[in-house]
C-alpha positions in Angstrom: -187.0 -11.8 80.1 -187.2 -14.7 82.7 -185.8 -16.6 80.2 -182.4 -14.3 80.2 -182.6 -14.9 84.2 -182.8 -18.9 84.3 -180.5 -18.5 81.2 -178.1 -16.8 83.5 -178.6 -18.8 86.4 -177.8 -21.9 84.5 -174.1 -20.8 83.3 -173.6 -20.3 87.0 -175.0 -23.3 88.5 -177.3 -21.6 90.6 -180.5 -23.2 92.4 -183.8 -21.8 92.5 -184.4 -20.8 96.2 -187.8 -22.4 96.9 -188.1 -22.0 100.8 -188.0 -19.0 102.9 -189.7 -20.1 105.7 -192.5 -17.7 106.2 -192.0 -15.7 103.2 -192.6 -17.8 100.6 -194.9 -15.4 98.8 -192.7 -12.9 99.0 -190.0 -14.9 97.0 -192.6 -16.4 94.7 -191.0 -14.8 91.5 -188.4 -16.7 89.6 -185.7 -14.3 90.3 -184.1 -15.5 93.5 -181.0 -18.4 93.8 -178.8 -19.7 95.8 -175.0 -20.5 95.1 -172.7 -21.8 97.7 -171.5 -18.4 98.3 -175.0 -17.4 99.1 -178.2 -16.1 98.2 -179.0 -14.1 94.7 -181.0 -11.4 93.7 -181.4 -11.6 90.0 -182.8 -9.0 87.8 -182.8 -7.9 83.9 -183.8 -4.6 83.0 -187.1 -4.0 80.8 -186.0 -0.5 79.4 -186.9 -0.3 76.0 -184.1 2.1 75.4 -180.7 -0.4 75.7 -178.4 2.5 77.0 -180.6 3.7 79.9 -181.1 0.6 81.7 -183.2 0.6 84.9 -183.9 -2.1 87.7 -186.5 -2.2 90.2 -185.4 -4.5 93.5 -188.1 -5.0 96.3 -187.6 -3.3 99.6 -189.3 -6.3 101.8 -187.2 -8.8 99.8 -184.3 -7.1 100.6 -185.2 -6.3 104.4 -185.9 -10.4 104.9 -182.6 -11.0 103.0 -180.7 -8.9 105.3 -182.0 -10.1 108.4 -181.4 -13.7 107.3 -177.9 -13.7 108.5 -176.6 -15.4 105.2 -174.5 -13.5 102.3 -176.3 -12.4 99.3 -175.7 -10.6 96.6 -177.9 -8.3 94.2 -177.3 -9.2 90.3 -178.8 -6.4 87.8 -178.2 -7.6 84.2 -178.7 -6.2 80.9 -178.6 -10.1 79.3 -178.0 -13.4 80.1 -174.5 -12.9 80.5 -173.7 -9.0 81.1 -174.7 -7.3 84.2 -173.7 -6.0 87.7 -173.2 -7.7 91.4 -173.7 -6.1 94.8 -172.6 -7.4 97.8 -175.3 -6.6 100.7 -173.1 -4.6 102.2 -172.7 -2.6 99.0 -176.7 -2.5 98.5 -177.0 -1.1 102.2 -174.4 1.5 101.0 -176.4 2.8 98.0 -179.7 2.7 99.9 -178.1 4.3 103.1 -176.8 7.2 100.7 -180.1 7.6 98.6 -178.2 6.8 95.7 -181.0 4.2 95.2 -184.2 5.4 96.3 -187.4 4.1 97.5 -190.6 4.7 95.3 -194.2 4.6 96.1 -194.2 0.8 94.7 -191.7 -0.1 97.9 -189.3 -0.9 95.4 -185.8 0.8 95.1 -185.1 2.2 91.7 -181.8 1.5 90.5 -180.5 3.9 87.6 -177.3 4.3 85.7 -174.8 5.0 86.0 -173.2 2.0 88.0 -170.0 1.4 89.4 -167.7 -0.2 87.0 -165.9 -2.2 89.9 -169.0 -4.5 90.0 -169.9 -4.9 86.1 -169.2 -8.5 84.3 -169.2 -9.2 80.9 -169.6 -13.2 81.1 -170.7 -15.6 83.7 -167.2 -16.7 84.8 -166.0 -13.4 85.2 -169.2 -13.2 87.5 -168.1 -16.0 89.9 -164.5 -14.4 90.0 -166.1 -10.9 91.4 -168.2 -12.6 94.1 -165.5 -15.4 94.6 -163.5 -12.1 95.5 -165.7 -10.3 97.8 -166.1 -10.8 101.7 
């Protein structure tokens, strides 16, 4: 499944962010970038069953990420080139509204369905959605 992540992160030219400043552990996992737009989130669903995909995103990782004062965005993928992308402010929206709820294992849970506004089909048509948002 990492594979599918650096796969994706590739395509898109993104860098592997290596320094949080006193977070570093809490970034250790190969799922966070950085593009010149900003920071990324990356995750790929593990559901065994392809049409009820699921995502679990780290509630400290994205308290640090909003206090950082830099864009980022959250990208939930279903392969190396098919996913969703969240602004923050859009992330804050869904956790604000308990859409995405926070479990025992201070991860929010992220279930379908999901906005079709935010889904890409290819890398490029990636970059155009966050080249789009403010």
């Amino acid at each position: 499944m990492q594979d599918e992540i650096a796969q994706f992160a590739a395509s898109i030219r993104a860098k592997r962010m290596l320094n949080i400043g006193s977070n570093r552990t809490l970034f250790s996992r190969p799922n966070y970038y950085q593009i010149p737009s900003g920071r990324l989130i990356i995750k790929i669903s593990r559901s065994q069953r392809p049409k009820n995909p699921f995502w679990g995103v780290g509630a400290a990782q994205i308290d640090v990420l909003d206090l950082g004062g830099r864009p980022y965005f959250l990208v939930l993928l279903v392969s190396e080139k098919e996913g969703w992308v969240f602004s923050a402010d859009e992330v804050q929206k869904f956790i604000t509204s308990d859409k995405w709820r926070l479990a025992g294992d201070s991860n929010y849970k992220i279930n379908m369905p999901l906005p079709n506004a935010n889904a890409f089909l290819s890398p490029e048509q990636f970059l155009q959605k966050i080249s789009s948002r403010p």
